[in-house]
C-alpha positions as a Markdown table, in Angstrom:
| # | Residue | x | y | z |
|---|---|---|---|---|
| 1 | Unk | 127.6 | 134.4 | 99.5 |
| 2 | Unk | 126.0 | 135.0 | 96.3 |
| 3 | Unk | 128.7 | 137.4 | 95.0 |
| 4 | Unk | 131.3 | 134.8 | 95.1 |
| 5 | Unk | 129.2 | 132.1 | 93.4 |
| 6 | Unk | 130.0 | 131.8 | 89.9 |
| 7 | Unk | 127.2 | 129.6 | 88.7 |
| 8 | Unk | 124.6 | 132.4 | 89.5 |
| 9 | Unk | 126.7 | 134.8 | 87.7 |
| 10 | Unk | 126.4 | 132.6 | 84.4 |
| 11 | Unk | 122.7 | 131.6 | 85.4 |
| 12 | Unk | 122.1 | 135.5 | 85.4 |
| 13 | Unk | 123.3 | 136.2 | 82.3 |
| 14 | Unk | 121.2 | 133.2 | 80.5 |
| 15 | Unk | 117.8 | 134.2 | 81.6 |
| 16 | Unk | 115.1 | 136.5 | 81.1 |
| 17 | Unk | 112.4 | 137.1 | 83.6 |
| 18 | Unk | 109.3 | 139.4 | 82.9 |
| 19 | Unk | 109.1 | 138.8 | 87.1 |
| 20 | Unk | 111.8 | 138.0 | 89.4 |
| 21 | Unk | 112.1 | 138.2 | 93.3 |
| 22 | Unk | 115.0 | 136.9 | 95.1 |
| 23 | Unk | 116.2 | 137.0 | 98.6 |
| 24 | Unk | 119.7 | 136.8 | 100.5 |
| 25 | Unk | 119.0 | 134.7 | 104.0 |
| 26 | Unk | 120.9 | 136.5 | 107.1 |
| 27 | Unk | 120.9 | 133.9 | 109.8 |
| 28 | Unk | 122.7 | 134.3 | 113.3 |
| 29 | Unk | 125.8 | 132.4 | 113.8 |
| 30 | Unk | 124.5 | 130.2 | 117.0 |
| 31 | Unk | 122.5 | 126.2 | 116.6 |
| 32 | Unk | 119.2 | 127.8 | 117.0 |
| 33 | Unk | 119.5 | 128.5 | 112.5 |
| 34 | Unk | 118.6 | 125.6 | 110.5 |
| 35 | Unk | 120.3 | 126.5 | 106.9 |
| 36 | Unk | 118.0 | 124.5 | 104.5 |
| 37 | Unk | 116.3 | 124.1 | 101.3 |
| 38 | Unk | 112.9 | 124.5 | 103.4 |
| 39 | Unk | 114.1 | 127.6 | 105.5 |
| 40 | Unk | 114.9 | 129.5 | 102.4 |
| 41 | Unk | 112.6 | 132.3 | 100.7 |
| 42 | Unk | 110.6 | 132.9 | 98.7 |
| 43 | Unk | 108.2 | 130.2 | 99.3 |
| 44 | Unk | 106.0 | 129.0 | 97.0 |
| 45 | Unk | 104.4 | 125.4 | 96.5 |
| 46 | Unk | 103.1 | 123.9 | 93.0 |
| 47 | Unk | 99.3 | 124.6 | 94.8 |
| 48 | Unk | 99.4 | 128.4 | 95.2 |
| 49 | Unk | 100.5 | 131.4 | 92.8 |
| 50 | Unk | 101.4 | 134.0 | 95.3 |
| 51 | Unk | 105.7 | 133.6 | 95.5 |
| 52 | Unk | 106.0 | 135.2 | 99.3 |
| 53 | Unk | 109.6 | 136.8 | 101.1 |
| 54 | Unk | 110.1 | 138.5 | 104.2 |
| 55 | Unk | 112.8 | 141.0 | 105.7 |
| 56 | Unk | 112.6 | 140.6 | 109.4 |
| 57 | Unk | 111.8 | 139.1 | 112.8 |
| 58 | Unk | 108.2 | 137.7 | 113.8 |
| 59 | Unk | 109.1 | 137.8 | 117.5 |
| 60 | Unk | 107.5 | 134.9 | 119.8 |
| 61 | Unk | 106.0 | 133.0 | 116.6 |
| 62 | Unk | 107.6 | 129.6 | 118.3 |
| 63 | Unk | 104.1 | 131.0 | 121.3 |
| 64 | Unk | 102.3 | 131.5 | 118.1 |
| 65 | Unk | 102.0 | 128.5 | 116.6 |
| 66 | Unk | 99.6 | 127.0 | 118.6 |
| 67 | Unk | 96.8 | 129.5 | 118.0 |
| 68 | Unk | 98.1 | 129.3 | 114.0 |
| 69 | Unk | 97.3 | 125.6 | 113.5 |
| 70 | Unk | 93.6 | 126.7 | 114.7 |
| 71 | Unk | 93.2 | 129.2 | 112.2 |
| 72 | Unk | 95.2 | 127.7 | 109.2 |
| 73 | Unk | 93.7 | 124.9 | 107.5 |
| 74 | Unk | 95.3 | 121.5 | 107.8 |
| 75 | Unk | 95.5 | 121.2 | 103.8 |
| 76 | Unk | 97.7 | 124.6 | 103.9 |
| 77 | Unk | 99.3 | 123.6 | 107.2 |
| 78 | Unk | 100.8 | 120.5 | 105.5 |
| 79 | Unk | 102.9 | 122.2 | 103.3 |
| 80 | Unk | 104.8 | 124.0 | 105.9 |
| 81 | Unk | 108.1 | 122.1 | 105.6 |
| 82 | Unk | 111.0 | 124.8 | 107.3 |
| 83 | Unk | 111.1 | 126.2 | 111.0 |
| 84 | Unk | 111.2 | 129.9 | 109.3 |
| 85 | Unk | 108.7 | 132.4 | 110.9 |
| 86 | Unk | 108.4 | 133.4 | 107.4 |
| 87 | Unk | 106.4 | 129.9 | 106.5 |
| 88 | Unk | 103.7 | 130.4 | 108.9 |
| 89 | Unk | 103.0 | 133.9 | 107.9 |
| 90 | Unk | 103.0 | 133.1 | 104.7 |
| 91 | Unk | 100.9 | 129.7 | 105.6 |
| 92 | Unk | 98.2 | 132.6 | 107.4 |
| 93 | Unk | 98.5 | 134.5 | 104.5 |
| 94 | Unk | 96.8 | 131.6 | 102.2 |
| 95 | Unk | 94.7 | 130.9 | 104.5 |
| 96 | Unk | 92.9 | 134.1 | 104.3 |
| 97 | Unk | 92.1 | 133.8 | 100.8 |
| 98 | Unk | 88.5 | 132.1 | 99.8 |
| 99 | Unk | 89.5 | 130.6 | 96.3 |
| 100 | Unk | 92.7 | 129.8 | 95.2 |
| 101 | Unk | 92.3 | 131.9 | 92.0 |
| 102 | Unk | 91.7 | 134.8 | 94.4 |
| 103 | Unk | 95.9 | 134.8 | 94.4 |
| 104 | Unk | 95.2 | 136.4 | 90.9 |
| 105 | Unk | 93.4 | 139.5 | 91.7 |
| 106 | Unk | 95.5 | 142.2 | 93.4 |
| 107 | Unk | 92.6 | 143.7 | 95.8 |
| 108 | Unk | 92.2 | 140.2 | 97.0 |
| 109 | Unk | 95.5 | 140.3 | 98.1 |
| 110 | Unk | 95.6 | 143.4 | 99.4 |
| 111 | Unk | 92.2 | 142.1 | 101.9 |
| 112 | Unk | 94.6 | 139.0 | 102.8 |
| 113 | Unk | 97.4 | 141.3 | 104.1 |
| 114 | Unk | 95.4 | 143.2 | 106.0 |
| 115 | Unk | 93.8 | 140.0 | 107.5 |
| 116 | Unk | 97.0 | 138.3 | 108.5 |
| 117 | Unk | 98.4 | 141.4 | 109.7 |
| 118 | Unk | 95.5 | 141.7 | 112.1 |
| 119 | Unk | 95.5 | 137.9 | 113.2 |
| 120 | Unk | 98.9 | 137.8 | 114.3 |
| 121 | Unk | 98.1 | 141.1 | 116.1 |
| 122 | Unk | 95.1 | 139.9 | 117.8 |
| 123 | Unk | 97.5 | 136.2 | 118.6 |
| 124 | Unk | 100.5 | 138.6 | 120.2 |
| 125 | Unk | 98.1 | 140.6 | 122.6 |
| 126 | Unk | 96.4 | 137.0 | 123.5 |
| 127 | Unk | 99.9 | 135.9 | 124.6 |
| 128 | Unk | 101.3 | 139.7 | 125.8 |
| 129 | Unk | 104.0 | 139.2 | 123.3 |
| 130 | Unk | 105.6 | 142.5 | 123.3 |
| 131 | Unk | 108.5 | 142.0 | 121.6 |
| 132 | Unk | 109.5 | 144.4 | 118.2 |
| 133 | Unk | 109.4 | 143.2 | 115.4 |
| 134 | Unk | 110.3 | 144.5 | 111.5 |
| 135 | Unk | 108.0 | 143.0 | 109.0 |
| 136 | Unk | 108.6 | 144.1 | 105.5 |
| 137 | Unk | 106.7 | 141.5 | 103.4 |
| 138 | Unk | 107.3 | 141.2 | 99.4 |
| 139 | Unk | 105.2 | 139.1 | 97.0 |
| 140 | Unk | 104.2 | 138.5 | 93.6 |
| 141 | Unk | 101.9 | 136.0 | 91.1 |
| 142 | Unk | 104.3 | 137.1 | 88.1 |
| 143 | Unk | 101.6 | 139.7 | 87.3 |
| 144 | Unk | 101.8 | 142.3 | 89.9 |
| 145 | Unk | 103.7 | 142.7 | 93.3 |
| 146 | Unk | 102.6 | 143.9 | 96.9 |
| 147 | Unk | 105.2 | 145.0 | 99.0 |
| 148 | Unk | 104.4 | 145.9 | 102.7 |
| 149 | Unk | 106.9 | 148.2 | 105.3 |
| 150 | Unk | 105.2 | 147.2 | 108.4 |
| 151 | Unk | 106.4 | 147.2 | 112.8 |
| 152 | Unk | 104.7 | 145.5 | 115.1 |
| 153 | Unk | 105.3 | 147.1 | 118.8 |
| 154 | Unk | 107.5 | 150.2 | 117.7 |
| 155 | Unk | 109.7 | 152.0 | 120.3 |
| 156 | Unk | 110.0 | 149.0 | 122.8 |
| 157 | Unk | 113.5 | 148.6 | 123.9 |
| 158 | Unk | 114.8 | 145.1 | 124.6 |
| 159 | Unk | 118.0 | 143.9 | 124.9 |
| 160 | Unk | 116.4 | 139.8 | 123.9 |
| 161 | Unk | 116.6 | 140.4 | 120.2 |
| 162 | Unk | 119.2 | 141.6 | 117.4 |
| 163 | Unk | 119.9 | 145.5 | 117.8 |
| 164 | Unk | 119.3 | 145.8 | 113.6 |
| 165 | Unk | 115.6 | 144.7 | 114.2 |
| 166 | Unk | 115.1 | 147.7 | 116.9 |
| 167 | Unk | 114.5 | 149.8 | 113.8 |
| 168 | Unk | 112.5 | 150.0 | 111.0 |
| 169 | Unk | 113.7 | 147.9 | 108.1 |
| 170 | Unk | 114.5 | 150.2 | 105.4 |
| 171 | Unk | 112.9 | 149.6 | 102.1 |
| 172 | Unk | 113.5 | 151.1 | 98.8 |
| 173 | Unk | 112.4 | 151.3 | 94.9 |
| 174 | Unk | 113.4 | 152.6 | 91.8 |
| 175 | Unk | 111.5 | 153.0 | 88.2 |
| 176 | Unk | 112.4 | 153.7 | 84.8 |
| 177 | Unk | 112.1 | 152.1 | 81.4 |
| 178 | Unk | 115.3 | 150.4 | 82.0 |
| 179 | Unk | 118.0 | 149.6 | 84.5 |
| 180 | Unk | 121.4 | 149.5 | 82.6 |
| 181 | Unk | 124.9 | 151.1 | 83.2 |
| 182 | Unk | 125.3 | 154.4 | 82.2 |
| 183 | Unk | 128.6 | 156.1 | 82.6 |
| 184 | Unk | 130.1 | 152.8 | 84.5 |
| 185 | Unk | 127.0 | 152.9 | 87.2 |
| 186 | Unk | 123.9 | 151.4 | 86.8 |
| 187 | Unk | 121.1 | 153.9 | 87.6 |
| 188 | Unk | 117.4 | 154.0 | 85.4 |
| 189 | Unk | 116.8 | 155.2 | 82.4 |
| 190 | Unk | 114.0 | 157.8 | 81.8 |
| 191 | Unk | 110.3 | 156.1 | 81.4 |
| 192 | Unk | 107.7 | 154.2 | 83.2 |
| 193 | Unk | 108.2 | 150.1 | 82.4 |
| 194 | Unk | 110.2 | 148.8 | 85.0 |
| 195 | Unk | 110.6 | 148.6 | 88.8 |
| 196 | Unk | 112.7 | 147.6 | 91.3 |
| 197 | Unk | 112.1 | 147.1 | 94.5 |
| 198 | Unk | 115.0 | 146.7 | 97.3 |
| 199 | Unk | 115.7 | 146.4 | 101.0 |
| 200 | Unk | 118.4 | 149.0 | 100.6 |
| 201 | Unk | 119.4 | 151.3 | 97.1 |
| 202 | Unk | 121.5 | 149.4 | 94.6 |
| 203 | Unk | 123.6 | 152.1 | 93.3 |
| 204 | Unk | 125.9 | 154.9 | 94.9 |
| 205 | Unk | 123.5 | 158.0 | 93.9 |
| 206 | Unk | 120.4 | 157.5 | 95.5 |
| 207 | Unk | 119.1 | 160.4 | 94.0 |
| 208 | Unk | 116.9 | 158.2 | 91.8 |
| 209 | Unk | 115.5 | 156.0 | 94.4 |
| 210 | Unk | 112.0 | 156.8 | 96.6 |
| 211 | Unk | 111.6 | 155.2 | 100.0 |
| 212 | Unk | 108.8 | 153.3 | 101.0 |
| 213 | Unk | 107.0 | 155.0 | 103.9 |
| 214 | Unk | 106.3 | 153.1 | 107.2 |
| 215 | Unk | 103.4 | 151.4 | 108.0 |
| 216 | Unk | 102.5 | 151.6 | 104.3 |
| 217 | Unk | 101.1 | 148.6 | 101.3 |
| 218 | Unk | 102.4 | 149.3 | 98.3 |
| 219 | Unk | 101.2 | 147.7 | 94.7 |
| 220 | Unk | 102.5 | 147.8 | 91.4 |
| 221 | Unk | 100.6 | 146.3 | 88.3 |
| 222 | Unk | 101.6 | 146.7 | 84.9 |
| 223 | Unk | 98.3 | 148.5 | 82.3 |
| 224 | Unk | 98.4 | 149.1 | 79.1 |
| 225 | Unk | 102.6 | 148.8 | 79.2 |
| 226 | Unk | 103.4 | 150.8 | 82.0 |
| 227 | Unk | 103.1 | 150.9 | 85.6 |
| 228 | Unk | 100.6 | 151.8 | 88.3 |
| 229 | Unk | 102.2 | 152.5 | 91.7 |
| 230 | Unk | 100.3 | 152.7 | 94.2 |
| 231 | Unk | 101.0 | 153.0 | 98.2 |
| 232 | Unk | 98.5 | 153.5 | 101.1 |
| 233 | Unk | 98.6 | 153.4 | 104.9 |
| 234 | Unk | 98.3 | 150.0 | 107.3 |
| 235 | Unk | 95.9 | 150.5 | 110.0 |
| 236 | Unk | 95.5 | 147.3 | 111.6 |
């Protein structure tokens, strides 16, 4: 567990990041988990700028995959190194983009969420994969971040999968000019320079945090100094 690791504490302290996303693996406690460097997030190879994470469960990717090595190009394909249903979205995700530079421009990929989103759609009705599944999707180039809330089949009970992924994934953000303690909590300070975006709220009082609706893309770029947020609805 990260809290207990004393390296990353003193790592922490010795670096400054303009851009940071991180991500704390769950895995279930049976053989089907394969604890690796390759199965752990975010992914991002020396080819591609886009650093990509994922909260959640693809459902059914293993019934997937076949359609997904027909639509993703072997040269992308190749780098997919883990078993994660994370790598193959990720994998799609590339794939949908015409240039590689395209990674750079923030409408771009916005277009390649959508298109992913809609493929893996179109590949679960092929194979009447009903399953839920919670897909909240984080990424960045450095430059700006897209951060998607997203459920495929919504309201389908099962009793196959984890009870936490029967429910939206929550997904959270806070922004300020600074985050630093205050009064022996951390919390914001009062401004428009910095953002942070979080599966759950970091701090006790939640009062300065702002939910993410469902089904919702959200961007954040950085103009002139300070921050456009921006969030809009998935219909895919």
């Amino acid at each position: 567990m990260p809290f207990f690791d004393s390296n990353l504490k003193n790592i922490s302290e010795r670096t400054q990041a303009s851009c940071l996303i991180s991500h704390i693996r769950g895995v279930s406690l049976d053989s089907s988990s394969h604890v690796s460097s390759a199965n752990i997030h975010p992914f991002l190879d020396k080819n591609n700028t886009l650093a990509f994470a994922h909260n959640g469960a693809l459902y059914g990717v293993e019934e997937m995959i076949p359609d997904l090595v027909n639509i993703i190009p072997k040269s992308i394909r190749e780098g997919i190194k883990g078993t994660t249903d994370t790598e193959w979205m990720h994998a799609l995700l590339l794939s949908q983009f015409r240039h590689p530079d395209d990674q750079n421009d923030v409408g771009k990929v916005k277009e390649a969420v959508y298109g992913m989103l809609a493929i893996l759609r179109e590949i679960r009705d092929k194979r009447n994969l009903t399953l839920p599944s919670a897909i909240n999707l984080f990424m960045t180039n450095g430059k700006f971040l897209v951060a998607v809330r997203f459920y495929f089949n919504y309201g389908i009970a099962s009793k196959e999968i984890d009870p936490a992924h029967l429910v939206y994934h929550s997904m959270w953000f806070a922004y300020g000019h600074r985050y630093q303690e205050i009064n022996g909590e951390y919390q914001m300070t009062v401004g428009n320079q910095s953002l942070i975006i979080a599966s759950e709220p970091l701090t006790k009082d939640t009062t300065s945090w702002i939910q993410v609706p469902q089904y919702s893309l959200m961007t954040v770029e950085k103009i002139n100094g300070e921050l456009s947020i921006s969030t809009e609805d998935i219909r895919v």
